[in-house]
C-alpha positions as CSV (number, residue, x, y, z in Angstrom):
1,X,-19.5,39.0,-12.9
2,X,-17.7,42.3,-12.9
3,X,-14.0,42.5,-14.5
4,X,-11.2,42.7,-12.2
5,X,-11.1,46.2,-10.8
6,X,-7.8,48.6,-11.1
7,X,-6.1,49.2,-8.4
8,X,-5.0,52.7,-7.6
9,X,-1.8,53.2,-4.8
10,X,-2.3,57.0,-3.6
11,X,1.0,59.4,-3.1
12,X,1.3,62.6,-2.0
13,X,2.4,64.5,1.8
14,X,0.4,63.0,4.6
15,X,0.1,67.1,5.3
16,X,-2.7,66.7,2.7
17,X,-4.7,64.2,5.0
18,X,-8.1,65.3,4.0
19,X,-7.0,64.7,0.2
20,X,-6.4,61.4,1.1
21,X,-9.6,60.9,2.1
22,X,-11.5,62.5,-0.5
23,X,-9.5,60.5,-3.3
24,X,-10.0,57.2,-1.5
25,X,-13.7,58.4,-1.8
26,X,-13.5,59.6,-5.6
27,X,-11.7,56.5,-6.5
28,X,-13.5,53.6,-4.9
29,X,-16.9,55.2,-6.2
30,X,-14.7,55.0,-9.6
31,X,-14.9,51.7,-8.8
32,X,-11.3,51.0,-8.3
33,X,-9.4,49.1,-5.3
34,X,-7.8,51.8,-3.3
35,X,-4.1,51.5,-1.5
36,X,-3.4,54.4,0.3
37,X,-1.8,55.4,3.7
38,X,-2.2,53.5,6.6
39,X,-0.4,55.7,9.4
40,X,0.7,59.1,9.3
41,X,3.5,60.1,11.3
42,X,3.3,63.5,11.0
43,X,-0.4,63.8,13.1
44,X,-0.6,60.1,14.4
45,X,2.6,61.9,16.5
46,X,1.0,60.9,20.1
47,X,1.1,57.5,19.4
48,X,5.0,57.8,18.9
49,X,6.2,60.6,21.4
50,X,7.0,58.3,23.5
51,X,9.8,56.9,21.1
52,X,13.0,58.4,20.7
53,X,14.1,59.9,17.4
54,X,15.7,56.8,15.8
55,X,13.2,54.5,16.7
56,X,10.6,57.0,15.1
57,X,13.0,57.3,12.0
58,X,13.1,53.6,12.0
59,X,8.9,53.4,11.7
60,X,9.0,56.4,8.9
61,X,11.4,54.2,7.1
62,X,8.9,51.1,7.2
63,X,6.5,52.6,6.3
64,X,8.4,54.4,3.6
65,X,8.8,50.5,2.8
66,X,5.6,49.3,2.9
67,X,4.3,51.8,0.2
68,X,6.3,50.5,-2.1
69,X,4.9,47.2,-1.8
70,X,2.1,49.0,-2.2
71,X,3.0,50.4,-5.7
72,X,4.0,47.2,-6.5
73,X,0.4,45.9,-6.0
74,X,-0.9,48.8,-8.3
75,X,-1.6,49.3,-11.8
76,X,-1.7,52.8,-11.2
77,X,-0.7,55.5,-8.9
78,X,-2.4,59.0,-8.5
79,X,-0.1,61.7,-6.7
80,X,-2.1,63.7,-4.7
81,X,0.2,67.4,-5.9
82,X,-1.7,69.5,-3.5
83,X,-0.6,72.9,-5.1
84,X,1.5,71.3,-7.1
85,X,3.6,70.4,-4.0
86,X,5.4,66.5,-4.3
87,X,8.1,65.9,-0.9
88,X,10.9,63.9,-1.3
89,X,9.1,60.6,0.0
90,X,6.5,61.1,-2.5
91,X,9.5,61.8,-5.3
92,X,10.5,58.8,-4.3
93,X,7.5,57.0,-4.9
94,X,7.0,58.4,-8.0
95,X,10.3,57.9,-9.3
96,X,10.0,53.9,-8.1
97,X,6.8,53.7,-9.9
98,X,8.1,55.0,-13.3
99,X,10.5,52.5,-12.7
100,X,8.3,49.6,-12.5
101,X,5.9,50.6,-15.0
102,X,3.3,52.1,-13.4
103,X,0.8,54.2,-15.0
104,X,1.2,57.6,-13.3
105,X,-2.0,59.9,-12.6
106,X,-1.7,63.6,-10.9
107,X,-4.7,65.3,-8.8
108,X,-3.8,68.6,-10.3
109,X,-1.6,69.5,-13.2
110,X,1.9,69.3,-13.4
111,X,3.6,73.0,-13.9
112,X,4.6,72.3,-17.1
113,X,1.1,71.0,-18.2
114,X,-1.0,74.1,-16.8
């Protein structure tokens, strides 16, 4: 019987869509559960032009939410720092992880690391 996997939250700017996909990839063939973005606002935007602003704010907001109780599921979160880039959501995230514990990860080197 295999050991309980790791679970792995992803982070990073839903800009970097195709990194999302290819760490979902990496990391489930790493054999770990994967948590990662499950609508992006930012090119999902036909499904939500019909809303107004606020109500689109409101979504971003739940969302914003719901990843957190994704990082709370995880043991460990990997921000995906496209070109060493982190937004303020994913600052957030990170900053909410260190909080609760989390074992942080980085796809690429932090500045002060390279």
């Amino acid at each position: 019987v295999m050991e309980r996997a790791r679970i792995v939250c992803l982070c990073g700017s839903t800009r970097f869509k195709g990194t999302f996909v290819y760490a979902n990839l990496s990391e489930t063939l790493a054999g770990k559960i994967v948590l990662s973005i499950g609508c992006d606002t930012r090119t999902d935007l036909d499904l939500f032009a019909h809303l107004a602003a606020s109500e689109r704010a409101a979504i971003k907001a739940r969302l914003d939410e719901l990843h957190l109780r994704k990082i709370d599921l995880a043991d460990e979160v990997l921000v995906l720092n496209v070109d060493g880039y982190v937004g303020e959501s994913t600052g957030r995230e990170l900053e909410y992880a260190r909080q609760h514990g989390k074992a942080i990860r980085y796809l690429e080197p932090l500045a002060e690391e390279a």
